[in-house]
Structures are given as structure tokens and as C-alpha cells.
SEGU-344303 format. One record per residue (C-alpha): residue number from 0; z, x, y. Coordinates in steps of 0.05 Angstrom, whole numbers. Last residue first. Example, Ala and Ser with C-alpha at 12.3 -4.5 7.8 and 13.67 -1.06 7.14 Angstrom:
<recs>
+-----+--------+--------+--------+
: num :     up :   east :  north :
+-----+--------+--------+--------+
:   1 :    143 :    273 :    -21 :
:   0 :    156 :    246 :    -90 :
+-----+--------+--------+--------+
</recs>
This chain:
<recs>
+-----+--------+--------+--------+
: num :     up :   east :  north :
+-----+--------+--------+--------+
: 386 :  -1994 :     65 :  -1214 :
: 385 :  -2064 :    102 :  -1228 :
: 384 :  -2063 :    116 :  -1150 :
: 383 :  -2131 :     68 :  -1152 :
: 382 :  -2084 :     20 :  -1194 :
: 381 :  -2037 :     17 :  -1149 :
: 380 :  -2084 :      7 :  -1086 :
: 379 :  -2123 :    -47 :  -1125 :
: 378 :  -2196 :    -31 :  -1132 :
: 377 :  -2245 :    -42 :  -1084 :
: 376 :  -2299 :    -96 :  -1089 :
: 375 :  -2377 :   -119 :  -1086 :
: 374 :  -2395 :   -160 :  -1139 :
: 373 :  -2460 :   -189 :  -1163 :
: 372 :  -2490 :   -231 :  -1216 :
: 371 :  -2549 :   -233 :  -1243 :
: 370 :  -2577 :   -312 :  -1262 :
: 369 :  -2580 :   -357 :  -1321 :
: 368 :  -2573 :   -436 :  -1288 :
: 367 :  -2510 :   -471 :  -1283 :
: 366 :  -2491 :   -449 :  -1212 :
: 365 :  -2420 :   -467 :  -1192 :
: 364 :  -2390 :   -488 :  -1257 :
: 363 :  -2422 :   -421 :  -1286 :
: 362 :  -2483 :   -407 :  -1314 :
: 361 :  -2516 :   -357 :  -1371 :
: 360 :  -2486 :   -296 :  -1339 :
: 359 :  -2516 :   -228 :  -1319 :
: 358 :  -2481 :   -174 :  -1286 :
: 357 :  -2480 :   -131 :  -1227 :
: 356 :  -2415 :    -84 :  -1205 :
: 355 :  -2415 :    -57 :  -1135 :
: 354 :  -2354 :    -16 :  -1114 :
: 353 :  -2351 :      1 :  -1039 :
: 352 :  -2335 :     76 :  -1018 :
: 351 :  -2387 :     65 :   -952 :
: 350 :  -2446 :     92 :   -990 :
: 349 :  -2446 :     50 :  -1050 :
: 348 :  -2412 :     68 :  -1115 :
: 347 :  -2446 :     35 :  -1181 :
: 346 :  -2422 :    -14 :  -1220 :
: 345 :  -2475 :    -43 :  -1281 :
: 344 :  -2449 :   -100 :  -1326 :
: 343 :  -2479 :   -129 :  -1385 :
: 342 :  -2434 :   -188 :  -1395 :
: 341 :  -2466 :   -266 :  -1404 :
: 340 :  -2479 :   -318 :  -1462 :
: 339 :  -2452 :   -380 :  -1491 :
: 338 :  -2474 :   -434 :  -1530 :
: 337 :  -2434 :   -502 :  -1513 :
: 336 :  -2390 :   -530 :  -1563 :
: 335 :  -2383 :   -598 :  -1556 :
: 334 :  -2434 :   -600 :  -1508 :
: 333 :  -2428 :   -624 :  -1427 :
: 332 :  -2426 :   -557 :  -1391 :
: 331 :  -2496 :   -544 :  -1422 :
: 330 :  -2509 :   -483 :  -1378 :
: 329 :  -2459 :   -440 :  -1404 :
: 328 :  -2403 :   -388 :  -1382 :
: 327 :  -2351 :   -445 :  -1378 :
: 326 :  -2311 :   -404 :  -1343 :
: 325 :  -2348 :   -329 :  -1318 :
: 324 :  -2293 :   -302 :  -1293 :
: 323 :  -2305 :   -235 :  -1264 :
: 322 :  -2265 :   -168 :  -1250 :
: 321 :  -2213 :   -187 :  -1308 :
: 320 :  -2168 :   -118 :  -1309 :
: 319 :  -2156 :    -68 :  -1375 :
: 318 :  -2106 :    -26 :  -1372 :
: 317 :  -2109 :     50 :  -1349 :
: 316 :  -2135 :     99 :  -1385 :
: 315 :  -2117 :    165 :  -1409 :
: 314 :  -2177 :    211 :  -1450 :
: 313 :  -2235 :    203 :  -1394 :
: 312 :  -2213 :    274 :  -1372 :
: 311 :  -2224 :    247 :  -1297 :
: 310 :  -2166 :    201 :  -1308 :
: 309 :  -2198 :    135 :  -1332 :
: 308 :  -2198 :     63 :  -1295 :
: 307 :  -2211 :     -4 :  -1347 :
: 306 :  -2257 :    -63 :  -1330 :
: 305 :  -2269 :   -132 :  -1353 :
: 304 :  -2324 :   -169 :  -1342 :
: 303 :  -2330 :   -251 :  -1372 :
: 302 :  -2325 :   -295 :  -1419 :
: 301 :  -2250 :   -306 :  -1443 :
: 300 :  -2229 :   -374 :  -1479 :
: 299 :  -2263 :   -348 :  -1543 :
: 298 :  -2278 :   -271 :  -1535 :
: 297 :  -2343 :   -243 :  -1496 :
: 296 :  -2319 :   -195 :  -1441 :
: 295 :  -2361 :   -150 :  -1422 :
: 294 :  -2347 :    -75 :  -1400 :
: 293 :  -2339 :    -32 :  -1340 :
: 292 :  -2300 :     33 :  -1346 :
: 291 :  -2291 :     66 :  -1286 :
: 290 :  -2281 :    145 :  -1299 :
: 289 :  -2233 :    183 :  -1235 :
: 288 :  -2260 :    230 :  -1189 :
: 287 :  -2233 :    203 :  -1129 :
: 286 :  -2304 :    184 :  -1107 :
: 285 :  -2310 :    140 :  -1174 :
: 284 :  -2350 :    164 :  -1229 :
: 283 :  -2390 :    106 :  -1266 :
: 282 :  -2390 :     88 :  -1341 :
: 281 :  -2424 :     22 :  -1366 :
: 280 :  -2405 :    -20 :  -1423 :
: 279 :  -2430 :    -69 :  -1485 :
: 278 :  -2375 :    -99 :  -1501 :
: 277 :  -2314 :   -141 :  -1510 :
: 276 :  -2320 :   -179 :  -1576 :
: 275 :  -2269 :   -138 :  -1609 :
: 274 :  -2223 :   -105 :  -1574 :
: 273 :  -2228 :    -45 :  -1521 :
: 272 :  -2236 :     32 :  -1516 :
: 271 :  -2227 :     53 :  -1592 :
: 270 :  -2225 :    114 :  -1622 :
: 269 :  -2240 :    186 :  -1592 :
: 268 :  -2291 :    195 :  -1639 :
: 267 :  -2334 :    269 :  -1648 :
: 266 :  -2406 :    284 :  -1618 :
: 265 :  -2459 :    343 :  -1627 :
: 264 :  -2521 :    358 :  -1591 :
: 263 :  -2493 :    323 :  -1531 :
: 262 :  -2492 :    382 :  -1483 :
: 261 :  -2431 :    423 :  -1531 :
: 260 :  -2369 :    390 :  -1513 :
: 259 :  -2394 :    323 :  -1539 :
: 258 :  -2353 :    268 :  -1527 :
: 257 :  -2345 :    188 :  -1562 :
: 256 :  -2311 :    134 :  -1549 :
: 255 :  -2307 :     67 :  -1589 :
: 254 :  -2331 :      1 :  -1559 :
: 253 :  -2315 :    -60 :  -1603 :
: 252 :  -2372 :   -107 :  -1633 :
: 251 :  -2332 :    -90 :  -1700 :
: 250 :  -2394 :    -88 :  -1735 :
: 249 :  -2447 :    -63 :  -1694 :
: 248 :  -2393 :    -29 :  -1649 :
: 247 :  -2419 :    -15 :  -1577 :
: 246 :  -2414 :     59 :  -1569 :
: 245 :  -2376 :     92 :  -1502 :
: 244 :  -2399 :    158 :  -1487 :
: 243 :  -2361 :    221 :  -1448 :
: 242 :  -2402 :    285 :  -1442 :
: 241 :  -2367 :    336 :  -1432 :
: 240 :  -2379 :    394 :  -1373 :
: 239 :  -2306 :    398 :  -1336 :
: 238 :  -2325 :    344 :  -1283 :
: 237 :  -2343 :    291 :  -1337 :
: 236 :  -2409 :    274 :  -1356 :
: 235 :  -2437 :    203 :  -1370 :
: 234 :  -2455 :    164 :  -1427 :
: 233 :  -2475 :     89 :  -1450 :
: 232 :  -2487 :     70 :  -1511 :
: 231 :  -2513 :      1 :  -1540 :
: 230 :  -2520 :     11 :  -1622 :
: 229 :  -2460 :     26 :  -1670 :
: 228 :  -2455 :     22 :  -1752 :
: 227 :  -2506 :     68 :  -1778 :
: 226 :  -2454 :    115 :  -1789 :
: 225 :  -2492 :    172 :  -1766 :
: 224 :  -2453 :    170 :  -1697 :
: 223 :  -2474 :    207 :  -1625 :
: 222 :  -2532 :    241 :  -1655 :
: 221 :  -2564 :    300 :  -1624 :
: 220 :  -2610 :    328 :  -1573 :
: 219 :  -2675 :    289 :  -1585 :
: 218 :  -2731 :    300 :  -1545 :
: 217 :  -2760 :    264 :  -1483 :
: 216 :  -2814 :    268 :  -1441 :
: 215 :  -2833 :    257 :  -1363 :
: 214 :  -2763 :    246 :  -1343 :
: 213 :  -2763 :    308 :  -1298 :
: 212 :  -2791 :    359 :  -1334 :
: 211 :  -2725 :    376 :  -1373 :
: 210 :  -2719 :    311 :  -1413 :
: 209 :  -2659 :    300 :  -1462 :
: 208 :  -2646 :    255 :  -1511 :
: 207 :  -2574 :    231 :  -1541 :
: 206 :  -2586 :    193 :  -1611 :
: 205 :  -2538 :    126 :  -1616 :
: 204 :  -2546 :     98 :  -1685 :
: 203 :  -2582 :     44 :  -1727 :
: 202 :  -2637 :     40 :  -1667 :
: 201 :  -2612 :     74 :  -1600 :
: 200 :  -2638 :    104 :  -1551 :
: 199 :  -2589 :    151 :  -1504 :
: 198 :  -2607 :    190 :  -1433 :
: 197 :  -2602 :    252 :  -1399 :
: 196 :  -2640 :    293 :  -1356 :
: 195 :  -2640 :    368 :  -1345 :
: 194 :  -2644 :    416 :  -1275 :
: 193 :  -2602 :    468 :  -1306 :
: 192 :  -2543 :    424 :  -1314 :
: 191 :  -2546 :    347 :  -1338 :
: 190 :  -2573 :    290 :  -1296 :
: 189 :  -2560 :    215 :  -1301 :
: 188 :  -2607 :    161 :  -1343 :
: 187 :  -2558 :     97 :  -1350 :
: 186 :  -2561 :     51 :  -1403 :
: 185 :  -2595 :     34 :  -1463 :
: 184 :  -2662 :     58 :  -1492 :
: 183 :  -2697 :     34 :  -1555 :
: 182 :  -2707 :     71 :  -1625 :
: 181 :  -2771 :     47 :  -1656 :
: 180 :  -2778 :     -6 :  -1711 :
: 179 :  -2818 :     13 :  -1764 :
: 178 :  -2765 :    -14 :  -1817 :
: 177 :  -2760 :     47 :  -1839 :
: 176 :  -2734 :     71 :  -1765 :
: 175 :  -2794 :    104 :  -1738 :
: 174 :  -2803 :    174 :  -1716 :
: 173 :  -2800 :    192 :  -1645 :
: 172 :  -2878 :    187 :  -1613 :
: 171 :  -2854 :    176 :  -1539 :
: 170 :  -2888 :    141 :  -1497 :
: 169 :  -2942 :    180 :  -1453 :
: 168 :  -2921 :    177 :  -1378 :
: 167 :  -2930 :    119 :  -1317 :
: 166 :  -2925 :    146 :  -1247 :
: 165 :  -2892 :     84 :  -1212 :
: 164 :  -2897 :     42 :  -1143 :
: 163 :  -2841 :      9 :  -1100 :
: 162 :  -2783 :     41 :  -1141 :
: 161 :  -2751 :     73 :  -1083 :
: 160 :  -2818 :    117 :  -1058 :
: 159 :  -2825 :    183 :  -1113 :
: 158 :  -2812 :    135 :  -1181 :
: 157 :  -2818 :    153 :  -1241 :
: 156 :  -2835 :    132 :  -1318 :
: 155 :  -2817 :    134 :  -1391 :
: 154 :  -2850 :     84 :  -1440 :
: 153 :  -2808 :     71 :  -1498 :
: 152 :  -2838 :     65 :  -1560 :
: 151 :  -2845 :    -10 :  -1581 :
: 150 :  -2790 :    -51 :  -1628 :
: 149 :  -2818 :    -84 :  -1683 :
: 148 :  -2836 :   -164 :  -1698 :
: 147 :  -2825 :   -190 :  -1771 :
: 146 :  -2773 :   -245 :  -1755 :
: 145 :  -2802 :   -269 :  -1692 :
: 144 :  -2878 :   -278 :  -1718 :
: 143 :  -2852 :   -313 :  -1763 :
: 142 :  -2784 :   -347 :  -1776 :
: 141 :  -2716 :   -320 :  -1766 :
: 140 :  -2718 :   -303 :  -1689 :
: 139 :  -2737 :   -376 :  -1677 :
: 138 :  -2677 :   -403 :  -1700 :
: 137 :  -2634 :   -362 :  -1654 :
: 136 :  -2670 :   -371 :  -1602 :
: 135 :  -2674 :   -442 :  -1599 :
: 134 :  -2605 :   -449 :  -1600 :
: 133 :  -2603 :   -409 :  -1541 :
: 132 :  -2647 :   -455 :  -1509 :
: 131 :  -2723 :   -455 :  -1506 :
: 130 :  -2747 :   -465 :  -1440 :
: 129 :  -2807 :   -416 :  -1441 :
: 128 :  -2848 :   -406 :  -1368 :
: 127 :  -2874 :   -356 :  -1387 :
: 126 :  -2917 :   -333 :  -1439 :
: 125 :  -2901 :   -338 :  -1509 :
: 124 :  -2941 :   -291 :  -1569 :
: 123 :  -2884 :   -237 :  -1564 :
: 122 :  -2892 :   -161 :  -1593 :
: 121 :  -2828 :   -125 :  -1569 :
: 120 :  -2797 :    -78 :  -1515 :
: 119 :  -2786 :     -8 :  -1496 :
: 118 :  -2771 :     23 :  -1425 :
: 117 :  -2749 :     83 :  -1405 :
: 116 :  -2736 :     90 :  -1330 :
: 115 :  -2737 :    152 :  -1276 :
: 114 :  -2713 :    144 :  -1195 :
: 113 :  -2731 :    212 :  -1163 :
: 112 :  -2674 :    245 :  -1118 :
: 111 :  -2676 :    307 :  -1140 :
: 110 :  -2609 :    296 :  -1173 :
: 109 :  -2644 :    246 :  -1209 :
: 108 :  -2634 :    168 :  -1203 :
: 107 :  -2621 :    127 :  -1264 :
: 106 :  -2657 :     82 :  -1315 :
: 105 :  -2658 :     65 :  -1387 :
: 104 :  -2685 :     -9 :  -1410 :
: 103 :  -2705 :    -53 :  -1454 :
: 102 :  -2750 :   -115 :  -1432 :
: 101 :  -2829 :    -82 :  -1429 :
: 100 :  -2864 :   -150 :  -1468 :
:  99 :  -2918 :   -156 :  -1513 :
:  98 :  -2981 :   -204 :  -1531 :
:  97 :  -3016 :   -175 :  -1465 :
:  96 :  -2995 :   -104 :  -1444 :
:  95 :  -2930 :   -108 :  -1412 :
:  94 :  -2929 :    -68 :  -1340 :
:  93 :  -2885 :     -9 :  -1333 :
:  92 :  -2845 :      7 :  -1271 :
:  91 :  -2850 :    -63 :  -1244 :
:  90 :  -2848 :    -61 :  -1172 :
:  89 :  -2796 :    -87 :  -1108 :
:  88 :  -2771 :   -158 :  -1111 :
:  87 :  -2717 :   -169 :  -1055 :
:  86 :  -2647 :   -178 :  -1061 :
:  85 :  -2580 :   -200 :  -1015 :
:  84 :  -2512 :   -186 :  -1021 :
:  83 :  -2513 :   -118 :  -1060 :
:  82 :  -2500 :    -59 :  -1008 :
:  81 :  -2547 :    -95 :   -944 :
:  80 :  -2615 :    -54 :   -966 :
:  79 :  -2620 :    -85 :  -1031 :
:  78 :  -2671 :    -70 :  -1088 :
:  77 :  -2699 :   -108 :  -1149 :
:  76 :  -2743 :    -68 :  -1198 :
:  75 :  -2777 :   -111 :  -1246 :
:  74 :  -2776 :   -112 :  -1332 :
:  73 :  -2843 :   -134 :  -1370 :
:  72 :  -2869 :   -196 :  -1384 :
:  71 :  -2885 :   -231 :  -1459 :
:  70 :  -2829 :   -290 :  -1480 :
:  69 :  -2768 :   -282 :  -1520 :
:  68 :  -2737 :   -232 :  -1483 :
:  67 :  -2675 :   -263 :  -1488 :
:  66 :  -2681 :   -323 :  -1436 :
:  65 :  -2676 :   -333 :  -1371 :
:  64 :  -2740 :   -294 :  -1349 :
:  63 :  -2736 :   -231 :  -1284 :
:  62 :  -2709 :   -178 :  -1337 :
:  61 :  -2683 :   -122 :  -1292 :
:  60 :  -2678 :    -57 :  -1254 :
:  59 :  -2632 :    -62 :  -1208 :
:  58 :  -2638 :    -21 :  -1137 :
:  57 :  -2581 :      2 :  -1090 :
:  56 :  -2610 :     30 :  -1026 :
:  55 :  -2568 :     91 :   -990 :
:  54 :  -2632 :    130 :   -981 :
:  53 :  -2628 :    167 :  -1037 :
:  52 :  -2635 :    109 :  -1087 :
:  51 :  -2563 :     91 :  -1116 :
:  50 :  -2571 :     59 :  -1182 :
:  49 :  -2567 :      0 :  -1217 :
:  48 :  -2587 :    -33 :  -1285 :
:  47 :  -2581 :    -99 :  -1297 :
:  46 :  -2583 :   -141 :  -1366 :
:  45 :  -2632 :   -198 :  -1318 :
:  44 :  -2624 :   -256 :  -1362 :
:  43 :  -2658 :   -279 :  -1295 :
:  42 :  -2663 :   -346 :  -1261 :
:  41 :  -2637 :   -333 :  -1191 :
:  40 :  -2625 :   -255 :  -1172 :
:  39 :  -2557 :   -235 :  -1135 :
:  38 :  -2521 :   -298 :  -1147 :
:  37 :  -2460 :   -275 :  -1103 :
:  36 :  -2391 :   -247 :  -1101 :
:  35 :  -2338 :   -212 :  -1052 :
:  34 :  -2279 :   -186 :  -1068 :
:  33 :  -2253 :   -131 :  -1029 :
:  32 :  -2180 :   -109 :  -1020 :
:  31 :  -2165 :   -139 :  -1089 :
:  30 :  -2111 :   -206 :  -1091 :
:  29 :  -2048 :   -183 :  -1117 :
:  28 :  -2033 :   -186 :  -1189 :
:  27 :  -1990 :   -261 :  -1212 :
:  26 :  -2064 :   -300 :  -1225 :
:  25 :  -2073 :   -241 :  -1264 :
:  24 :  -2024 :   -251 :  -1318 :
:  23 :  -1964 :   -204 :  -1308 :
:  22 :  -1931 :   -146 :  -1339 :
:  21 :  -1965 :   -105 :  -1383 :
:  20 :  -1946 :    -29 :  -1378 :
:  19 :  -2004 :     13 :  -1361 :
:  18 :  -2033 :     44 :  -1418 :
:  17 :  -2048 :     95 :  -1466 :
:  16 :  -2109 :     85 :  -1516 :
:  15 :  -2118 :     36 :  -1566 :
:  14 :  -2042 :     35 :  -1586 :
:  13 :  -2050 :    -29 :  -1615 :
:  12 :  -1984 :    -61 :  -1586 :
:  11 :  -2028 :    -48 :  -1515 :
:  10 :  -2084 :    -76 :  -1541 :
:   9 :  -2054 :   -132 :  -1561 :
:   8 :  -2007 :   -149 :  -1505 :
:   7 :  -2072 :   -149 :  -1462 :
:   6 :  -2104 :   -191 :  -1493 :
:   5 :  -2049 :   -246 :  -1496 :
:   4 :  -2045 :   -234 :  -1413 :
:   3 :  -2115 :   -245 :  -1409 :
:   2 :  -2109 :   -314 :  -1439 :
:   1 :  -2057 :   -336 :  -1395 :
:   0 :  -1992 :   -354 :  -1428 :
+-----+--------+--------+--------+
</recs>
């Protein structure tokens, strides 16, 4: 039995949410209308963010090192003129002072058209190039200065010309977690009503912000847990006025849905949207009006993105779909047990209808080097009908 096809069963026996009936492993589905895929950016951990610019442009803001922020630099804009296939190196919305790195990220495009970012990061004493492995990592983020470093405010800033040059704004002075770490952004900034922004940073919880001059600053609308058990968030609204969030688990490493019919200054759980291992995720409204869920897959014998298709209420979904294999998912194909490390996705609708999801993976058997992924596609018909 294919992998999928046992995850599947699962979910669907755990009465996650409702879903389609499971019947066949993937390699049994039809092919999609559109699949197309390519190594978007070479040698990036990347954890993309996309959005639409006005002119039709998609841009990604991303982490341009392979490795996890373990070295100073600061996150780049990336656009693409041809819908995904082919990327060029744009500006860098806030430059790292030296000693520190600009690596986490918030961005989206304004109804007004102006592209806005948050960005935090951490003290680092490397400079680039660093070839440390994952292995690496993980021992070095237990010893000094690694172990005692603290996340930065986040910067905000905006963008008038595609993301080509930046106005750069105060960060923001939100109290400190007692560790002294400060809350850092995730996800995707969108508009609310009345001209507002949107936008969730996260420390021990998810805390939904809001900005009504334009990204400029930020103030706290409400929490999304208190549980001090979730992190990654990402949000969006629905067409009747809630706000629908999924919540990486810290615990469970699950995402659980959330909605606020009241802005965002209060939330209450929906349960889970996927099993464990399989996060963090990305929300995107689809020209039909429907909620595409996009998510990571990290379970043993499964690396990868999965996604999920939502009615507009976000409260029946559809099951879950492989969009991306990653394999091996490493780039030591020869180890024993080979470190691996990939997900993150971003899909956002281009201007012809087309589905474009970017990702990052640590290597595949084609191209064993950390890059960001892309993939333009259309769903299947039956599952577009919710079939």
C-alpha cells in the first residue's frame, strides 16, 4: 500500500474533518491539467513567501543561504515576470546590521497595491559562505553563542515599485517573551476592512496584529491560543468576514484551525486540519471561492507538500492530495539515515487562473543541493467541483 494511501485512511478513520472517500493511491488519480516544476532559486533554504504584485508579477521573499539561518544576511525579494518558471534577484527589504541576520518573515500585497513585510531575525557571529550540515546545526544551537541568542523585533517595511527598493519603519517595541526573545512574524500579510492590515507573530502563541497606516506599525489584536503550545500561523478571511487560521502544533506538530468572528481579537478551535508531522501551512482563496490548504509533509517515508480544498466556509474539506514528492529529501543520498529537511509552501493564484505553489527542499535525486521549489498547476476537475 502506498504511503499516502495509509495516511489517508487515518485521517479519514480520525474524523479530522469531513472528507472525500479514500479510494486510490495516487499513482491510480489522473494526471493534473497542469503540472509543471522547476528549481526556482538555487542554493536557498529560501521558506518562500509569494504574492501577486499589481502588475501581474509574482515575487518571493526569501532566505538566499542553505542553511537555517545560521549565518548573518538578511532575507531578498525574488520576482518573476513569466508566472513562476524563471527568477531574478530584486531588493532586500531590510538589510542585517553586522553580527545579525533579517531571516523571518511576514509579507503580502495591500489592497492599495503596496507590497509590506515584517521581518525579525537573530544575533549570528558566521558570515557566509557556512557549510555546516544539518547535523551541525543542531549541535551548534546548544552551545554558546547559539544557545543564548534572542529573537529581534520585527522590522516592518514597503514597497511603492515591486519590491525593487524599500521604506524602512521603526520595529516594533512589543513586550518580550521572558526569555527576551521577541515575537516573530509568519506568513502572509492580507488586508482587513476599513483600509486595515493583518498579520500574525508568534513566540509561545499566535497573537493577530493589525496595522491601519499601511504596514507602518503594528498592534496587537488578540491571541489566537494561550496554550503556549502552537507557533507558525497563517490566516486569511473568508467571504462572510471570519478569519480562518491554521496553527502549527508545538507539540503535536499538527495544524489545528482556528476563526475569529470578531476581527481577530478573539479565536476558538475548529480541531485538527492534518496529522502529525505535516505542517507548517499557507491559506490562499481560489477564483471559485473555495480555501486551498497547502501544507508540508514531513512524516517517515513521506517528505513532501500536501494540500487539502475547503468550501468557502473553511469548515468542510476535501482530502488531502501529494502536490510534491520530495524522495529522498536530502543531500547525503548515501547515509544510513540521511537528515532531512523541506515544506514551507506558498501558492498563490496568477493571472491566467494558474496555481503556483513555492517551497523549499533540502535536495532531491535530481538536484541534491537546498533550493526553492516551484509549481505551477490546476487542480483536478473533480476535485475543483469538490467531487
Amino acid at each position: 500500500m502506498h504511503p499516502f494511501t495509509r495516511l489517508l485512511i487515518v485521517l479519514a478513520a480520525g474524523g479530522v474533518a469531513p472528507l472525500a472517500p479514500v479510494a486510490a493511491a495516487p499513482a491510480a488519480l489522473p494526471a493534473l491539467p497542469l503540472y509543471e516544476r522547476y528549481i526556482g532559486v538555487d542554493g536557498a533554504c529560501a521558506w518562500p513567501r509569494l504574492s501577486v504584485l499589481p502588475n501581474g508579477d509574482l515575487s518571493a521573499l526569501i532566505w538566499p543561504h542553505p542553511n537555517h539561518g545560521f549565518v548573518q544576511g538578511a532575507a531578498e525579494c525574488w520576482n518573476s515576470a513569466d508566472g513562476g518558471r524563471t527568477w531574478q534577484r530584486t531588493g532586500v527589504p531590510v538589510p542585517n546590521d553586522p553580527g545579525f541576520n533579517r531571516m523571518n518573515s511576514a509579507a503580502g500585497v495591500a489592497d492599495d497595491g503596496t507590497y509590506v513585510v515584517l521581518l525579525s531575525g537573530w544575533p549570528r557571529p558566521y558570515l557566509p559562505p557556512w557549510t555546516g550540515t544539518l547535523d551541525d546545526e543542531a549541535t551548534l544551537g546548544e552551545t554558546p553563542p547559539f544557545k543564548a541568542a534572542r529573537t529581534l523585533q520585527a522590522v516592518p517595511a514597503v514597497s511603492h515599485d515591486g519590491g525593487r527598493t524599500w521604506e524602512r519603519y521603526p520595529a516594533l517595541t512589543e513586550p518580550l517573551e521572558p526569555k527576551g526573545n521577541a515575537l516573530v512574524p509568519f506568513g502572509r500579510i492580507s488586508s482587513l476592512p476599513g483600509g486595515e492590515l493583518g498579520a500574525m507573530l508568534y513566540y509561545s502563541d499566535p497573537i493577530f496584529f493589525t496595522s491601519a497606516d499601511h504596514g507602518r506599525t503594528w498592534h496587537r489584536r488578540g491571541p489566537v491560543t494561550t496554550d503556549h503550545a502552537h507557533n507558525e500561523t497563517t490566516w486569511i478571511r473568508l467571504a462572510n468576514g471570519d478569519l480562518f487560521a491554521a496553527a502549527r502544533g508545538a507539540e503535536n506538530s499538527c495544524l489545528d484551525a482556528y476563526r475569529s468572528t470578531d476581527g481577530g481579537a478573539t479565536w476558538q478551535p475548529e480541531g485538527p486540519l492534518t496529522l502529525n508531522g505535516q505542517h507548517p501551512a499557507d491559506l490562499t482563496r481560489l477564483p471559485d471561492g473555495r480555501i486551498l490548504l497547502s501544507y508540508g509533509l514531513r512524516n517517515p517515508g513521506l517528505w513532501g507538500v500536501a494540500v487539502r480544498f475547503g468550501d468557502a466556509t473553511a469548515r468542510n474539506w476535501s482530502a488531502p492530495m501529494v502536490l510534491v514528492d520530495f524522495e529522498t529529501s536530502s543531500d547525503h543520498p548515501q547515509r544510513a539515515d540521511p537528515r532531512r529537511d523541506g515544506g514551507y509552501p506558498s501558492t498563490v493564484v496568477a493571472a491566467d487562473g494558474t496555481l503556483v505553489t513555492a517551497y523549499y527542499c533540502r535536495g532531491i535525486p535530481a538536484h541534491y543541493r537546498y533550493h526553492m521549489g516551484v509549481v505551477r498547476w490546476r487542480p483536478l476537475p473533480e476535485i475543483a467541483d469538490g467531487k
